[in-house]
C-alpha positions as CSV (number, residue, x, y, z in Angstrom):
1,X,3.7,-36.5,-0.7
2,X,5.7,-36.1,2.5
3,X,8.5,-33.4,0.6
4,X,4.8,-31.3,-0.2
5,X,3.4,-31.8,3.5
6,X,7.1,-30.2,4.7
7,X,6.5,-27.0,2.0
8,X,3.1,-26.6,2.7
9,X,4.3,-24.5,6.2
10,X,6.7,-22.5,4.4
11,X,4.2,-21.5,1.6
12,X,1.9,-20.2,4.1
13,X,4.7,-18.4,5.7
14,X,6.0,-16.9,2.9
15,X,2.2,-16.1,2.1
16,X,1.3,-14.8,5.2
17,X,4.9,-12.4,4.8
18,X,3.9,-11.0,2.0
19,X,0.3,-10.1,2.7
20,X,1.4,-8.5,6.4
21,X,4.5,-6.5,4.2
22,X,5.3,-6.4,1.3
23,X,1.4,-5.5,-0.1
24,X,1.2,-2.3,2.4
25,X,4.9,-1.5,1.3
26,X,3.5,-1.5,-2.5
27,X,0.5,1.0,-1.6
28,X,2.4,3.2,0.2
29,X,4.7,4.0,-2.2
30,X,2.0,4.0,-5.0
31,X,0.6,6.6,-2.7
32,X,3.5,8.3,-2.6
33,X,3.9,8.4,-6.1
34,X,0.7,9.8,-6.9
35,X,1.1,12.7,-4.3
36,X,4.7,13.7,-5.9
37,X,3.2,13.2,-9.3
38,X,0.1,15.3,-8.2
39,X,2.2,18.3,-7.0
40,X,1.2,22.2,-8.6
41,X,2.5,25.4,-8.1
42,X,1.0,26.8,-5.4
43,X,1.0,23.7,-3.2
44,X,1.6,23.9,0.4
45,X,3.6,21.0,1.9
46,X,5.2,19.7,4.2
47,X,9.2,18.7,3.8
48,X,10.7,15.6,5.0
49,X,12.7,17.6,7.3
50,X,9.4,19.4,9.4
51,X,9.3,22.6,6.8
52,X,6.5,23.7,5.6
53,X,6.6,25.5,2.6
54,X,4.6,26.4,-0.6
55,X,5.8,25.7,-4.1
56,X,7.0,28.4,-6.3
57,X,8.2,26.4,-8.9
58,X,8.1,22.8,-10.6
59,X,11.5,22.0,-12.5
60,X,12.9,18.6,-13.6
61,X,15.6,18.4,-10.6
62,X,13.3,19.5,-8.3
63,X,11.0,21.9,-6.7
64,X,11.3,25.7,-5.1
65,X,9.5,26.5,-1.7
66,X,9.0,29.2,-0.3
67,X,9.3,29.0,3.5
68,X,8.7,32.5,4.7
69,X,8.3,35.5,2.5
70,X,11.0,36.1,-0.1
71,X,13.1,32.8,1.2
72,X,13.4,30.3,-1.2
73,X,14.9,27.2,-1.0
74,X,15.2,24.4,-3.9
75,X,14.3,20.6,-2.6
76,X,14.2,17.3,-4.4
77,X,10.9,16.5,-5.7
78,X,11.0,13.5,-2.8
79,X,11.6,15.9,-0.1
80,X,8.0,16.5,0.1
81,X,6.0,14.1,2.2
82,X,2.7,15.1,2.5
83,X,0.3,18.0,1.1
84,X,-1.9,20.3,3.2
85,X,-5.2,19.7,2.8
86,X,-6.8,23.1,1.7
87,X,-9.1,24.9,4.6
88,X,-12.3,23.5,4.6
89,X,-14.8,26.4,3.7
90,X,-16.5,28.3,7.0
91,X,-20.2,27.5,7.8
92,X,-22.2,30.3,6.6
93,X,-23.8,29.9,10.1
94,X,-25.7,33.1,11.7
95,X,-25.6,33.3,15.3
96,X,-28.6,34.6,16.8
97,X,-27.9,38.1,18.3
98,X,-29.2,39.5,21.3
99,X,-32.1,41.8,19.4
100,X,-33.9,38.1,18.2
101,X,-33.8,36.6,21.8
102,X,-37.3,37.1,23.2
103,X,-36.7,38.0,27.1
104,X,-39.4,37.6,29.7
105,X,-40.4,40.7,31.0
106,X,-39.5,41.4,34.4
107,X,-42.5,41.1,35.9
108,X,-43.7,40.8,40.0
109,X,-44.2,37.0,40.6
């Protein structure tokens, strides 16, 4: 009983390891996974390295970005680290303009 008493801190150790570690670790990279897996032509991402690019091309060694306009460059497909989010469309709304403001009438007070 006393050999189970000694393991029961280590158990809760190791327990309390894996929950702070090793589970985020695991989700990350399933993240990470699914954003590689998720990747179309016509992307724009961003590069481990800063670059951000747009992809051209999906091949089984990897992936072609284009950086600027007719430069291309061909990365791994792990290179990429995250993908922009697309622009969010504009609010269709109207400002008033100066013909619908009702003025007071300059008047003797």
């Amino acid at each position: 009983m006393e050999a189970l008493a000694n393991l029961v801190p280590l158990l809760l150790i190791v327990g309390v390891f894996w929950m702070l570690i090793w589970r985020p670790q695991r989700r990350k990279q399933a993240a990470v996974a699914r954003l590689r897996s998720s990747l179309d032509v016509g992307d724009r991402v961003m590069l481990g390295s800063g670059i951000y690019a747009q992809i051209r091309a999906i091949r089984d060694d990897g992936i072609q970005v284009e950086v600027a306009p007719d430069v291309l460059l061909r990365v791994h497909r792990d290179a990429v680290v995250s993908k922009e989010n697309p622009e969010p469309a504009p609010h269709d709304e109207t400002e008033p303009s100066d013909d619908s403001i009702t003025r007071p009438k300059d008047e003797d007070v």
